[in-house]
C-alpha positions as CSV (number, residue, x, y, z in Angstrom):
1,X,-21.6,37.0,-10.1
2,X,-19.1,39.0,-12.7
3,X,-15.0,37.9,-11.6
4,X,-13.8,40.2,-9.3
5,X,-9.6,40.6,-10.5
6,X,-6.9,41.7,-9.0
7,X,-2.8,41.8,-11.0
8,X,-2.7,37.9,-10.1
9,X,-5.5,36.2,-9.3
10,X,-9.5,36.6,-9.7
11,X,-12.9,35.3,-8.0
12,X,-15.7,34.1,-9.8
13,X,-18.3,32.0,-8.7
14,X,-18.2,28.2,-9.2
15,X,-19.2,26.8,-12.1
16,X,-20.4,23.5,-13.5
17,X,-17.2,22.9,-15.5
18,X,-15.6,22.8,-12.1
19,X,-16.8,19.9,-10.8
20,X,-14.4,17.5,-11.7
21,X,-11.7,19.7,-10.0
22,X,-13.8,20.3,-6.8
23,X,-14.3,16.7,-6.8
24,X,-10.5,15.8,-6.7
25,X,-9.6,18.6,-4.4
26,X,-12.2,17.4,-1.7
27,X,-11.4,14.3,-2.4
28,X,-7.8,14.7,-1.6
29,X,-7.2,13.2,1.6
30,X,-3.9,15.1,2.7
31,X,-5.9,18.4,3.1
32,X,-8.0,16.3,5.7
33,X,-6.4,17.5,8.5
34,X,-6.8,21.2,7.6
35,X,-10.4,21.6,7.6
36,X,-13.8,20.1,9.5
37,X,-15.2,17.0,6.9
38,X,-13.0,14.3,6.8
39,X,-14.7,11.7,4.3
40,X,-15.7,11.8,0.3
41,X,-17.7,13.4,-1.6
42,X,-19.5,11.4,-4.4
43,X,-19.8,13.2,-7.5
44,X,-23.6,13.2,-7.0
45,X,-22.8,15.7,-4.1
46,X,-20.7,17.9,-6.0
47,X,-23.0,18.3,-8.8
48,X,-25.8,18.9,-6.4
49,X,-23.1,21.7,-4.3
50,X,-22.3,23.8,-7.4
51,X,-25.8,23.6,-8.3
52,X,-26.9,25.5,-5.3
53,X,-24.3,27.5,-5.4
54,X,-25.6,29.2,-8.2
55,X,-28.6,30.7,-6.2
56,X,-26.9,31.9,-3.3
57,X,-25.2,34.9,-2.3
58,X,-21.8,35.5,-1.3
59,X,-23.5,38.1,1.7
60,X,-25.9,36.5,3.1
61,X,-26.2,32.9,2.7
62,X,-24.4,30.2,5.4
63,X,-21.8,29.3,2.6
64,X,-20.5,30.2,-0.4
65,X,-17.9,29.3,-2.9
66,X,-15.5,31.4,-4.6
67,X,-13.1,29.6,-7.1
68,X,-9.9,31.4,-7.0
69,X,-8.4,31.5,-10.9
70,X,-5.3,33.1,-12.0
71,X,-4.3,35.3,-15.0
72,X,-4.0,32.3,-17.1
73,X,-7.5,31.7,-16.3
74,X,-6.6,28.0,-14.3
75,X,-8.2,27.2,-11.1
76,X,-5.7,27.2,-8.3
77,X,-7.7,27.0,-5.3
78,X,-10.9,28.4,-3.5
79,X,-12.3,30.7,-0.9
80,X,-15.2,30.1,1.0
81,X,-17.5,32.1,3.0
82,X,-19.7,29.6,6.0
83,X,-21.1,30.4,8.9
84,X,-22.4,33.7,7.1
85,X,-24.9,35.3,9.3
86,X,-25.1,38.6,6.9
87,X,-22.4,40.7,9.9
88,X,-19.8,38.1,10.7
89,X,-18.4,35.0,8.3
90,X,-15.5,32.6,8.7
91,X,-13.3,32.1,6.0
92,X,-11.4,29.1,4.5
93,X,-9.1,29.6,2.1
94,X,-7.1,26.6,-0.3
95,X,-4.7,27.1,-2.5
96,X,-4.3,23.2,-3.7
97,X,-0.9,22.7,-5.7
98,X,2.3,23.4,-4.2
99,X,3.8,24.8,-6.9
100,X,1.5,28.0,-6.4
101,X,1.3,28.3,-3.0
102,X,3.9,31.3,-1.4
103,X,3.2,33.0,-4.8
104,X,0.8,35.2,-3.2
105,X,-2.4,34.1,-4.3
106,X,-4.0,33.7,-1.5
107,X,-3.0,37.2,-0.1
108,X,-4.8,38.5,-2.9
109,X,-7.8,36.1,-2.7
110,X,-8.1,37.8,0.7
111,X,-7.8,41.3,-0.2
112,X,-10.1,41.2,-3.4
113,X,-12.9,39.8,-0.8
114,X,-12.3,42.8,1.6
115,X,-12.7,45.0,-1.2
116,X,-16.1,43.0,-2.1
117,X,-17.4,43.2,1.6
118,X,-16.6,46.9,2.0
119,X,-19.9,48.1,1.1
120,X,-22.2,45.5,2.5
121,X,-22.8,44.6,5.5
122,X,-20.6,42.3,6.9
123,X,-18.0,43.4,9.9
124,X,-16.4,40.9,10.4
125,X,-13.8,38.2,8.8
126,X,-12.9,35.1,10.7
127,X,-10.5,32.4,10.4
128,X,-9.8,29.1,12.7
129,X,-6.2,27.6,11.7
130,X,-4.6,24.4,12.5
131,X,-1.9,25.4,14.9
132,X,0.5,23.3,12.7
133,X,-0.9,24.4,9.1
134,X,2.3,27.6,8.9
135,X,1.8,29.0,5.8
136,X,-2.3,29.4,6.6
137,X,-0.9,30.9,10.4
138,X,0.9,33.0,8.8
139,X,-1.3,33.9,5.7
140,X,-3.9,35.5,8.1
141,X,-1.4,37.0,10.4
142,X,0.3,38.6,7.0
143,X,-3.7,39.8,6.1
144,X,-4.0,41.7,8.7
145,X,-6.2,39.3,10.8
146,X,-5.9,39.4,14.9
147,X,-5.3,36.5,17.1
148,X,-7.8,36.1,19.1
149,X,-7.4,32.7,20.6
150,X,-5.5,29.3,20.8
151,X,-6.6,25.9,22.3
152,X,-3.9,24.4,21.3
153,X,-5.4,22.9,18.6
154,X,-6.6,25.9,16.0
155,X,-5.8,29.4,16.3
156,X,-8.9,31.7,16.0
157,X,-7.7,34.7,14.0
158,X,-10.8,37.9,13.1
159,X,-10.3,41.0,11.0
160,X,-12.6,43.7,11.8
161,X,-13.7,45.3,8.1
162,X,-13.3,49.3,7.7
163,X,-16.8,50.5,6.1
164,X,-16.3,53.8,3.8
């Protein structure tokens, strides 16, 4: 897949010479708490991830990977697509230093995937959020995403796409 650009940031699909980052940010135990695996990856795993990742598509298969890069052509962060069934995905989205995060990055992330998923198929964009992960909370709310539930726990937020 070609990078798909906006002013600040692009998407590209992952690449081998990733792996060592992928490795540390999954690796990183603080972000833990934010998403669904909670353990290590060997680097056996991640070799064998962006390996298959290079035969799947961004609209139709269960997950994929986007590596989000900026103009300086440095990986900041990464946006994945999972529980793709072709109509409706969920979306996770890092951003993993500090120093770039509230810089907009992931706004754009977002809104170059939009753009993407306008003339496919998909209909739908979801999100679930750690109640107590803010700047995610209010990424999605900032996107343009609806709330459409809270257990107390995660915050389910969905974004119905406009088709031209």
């Amino acid at each position: 897949m070609a990078p798909v650009e906006s002013k600040n940031v692009k998407l590209r699909s992952v690449e081998s010479s990733d792996i060592d980052t992928l490795l540390l940010w999954e690796n990183d135990s603080r972000l833990w708490q934010y998403g669904d695996v909670h353990y290590p990856f060997t680097r056996e795993q991640i070799e064998e991830f962006v390996a298959n990742q290079q035969m799947l598509s961004y609209e139709s298969d269960s997950q994929f990977r986007f590596m989000i890069v900026d103009s300086d052509n440095r990986a900041i962060g990464t946006l994945d697509l999972f529980d793709n069934d072709g109509t409706t995905a969920t979306v996770g989205i890092l951003i993993y230093e500090e120093s770039d995060r509230r810089c907009g990055y992931a706004l754009e992330a977002l809104s170059i995937l939009e753009q993407m998923l306008q003339n496919g198929r998909m209909m739908m964009l979801r999100a679930e959020v750690s109640v107590y992960n803010d700047a995610s909370l209010a990424l999605f709310r900032r996107a343009g995403y609806a709330e459409v539930d809270n257990d107390g726990y995660r915050v389910l937020f969905e974004l119905v796409l406009s088709h031209p």
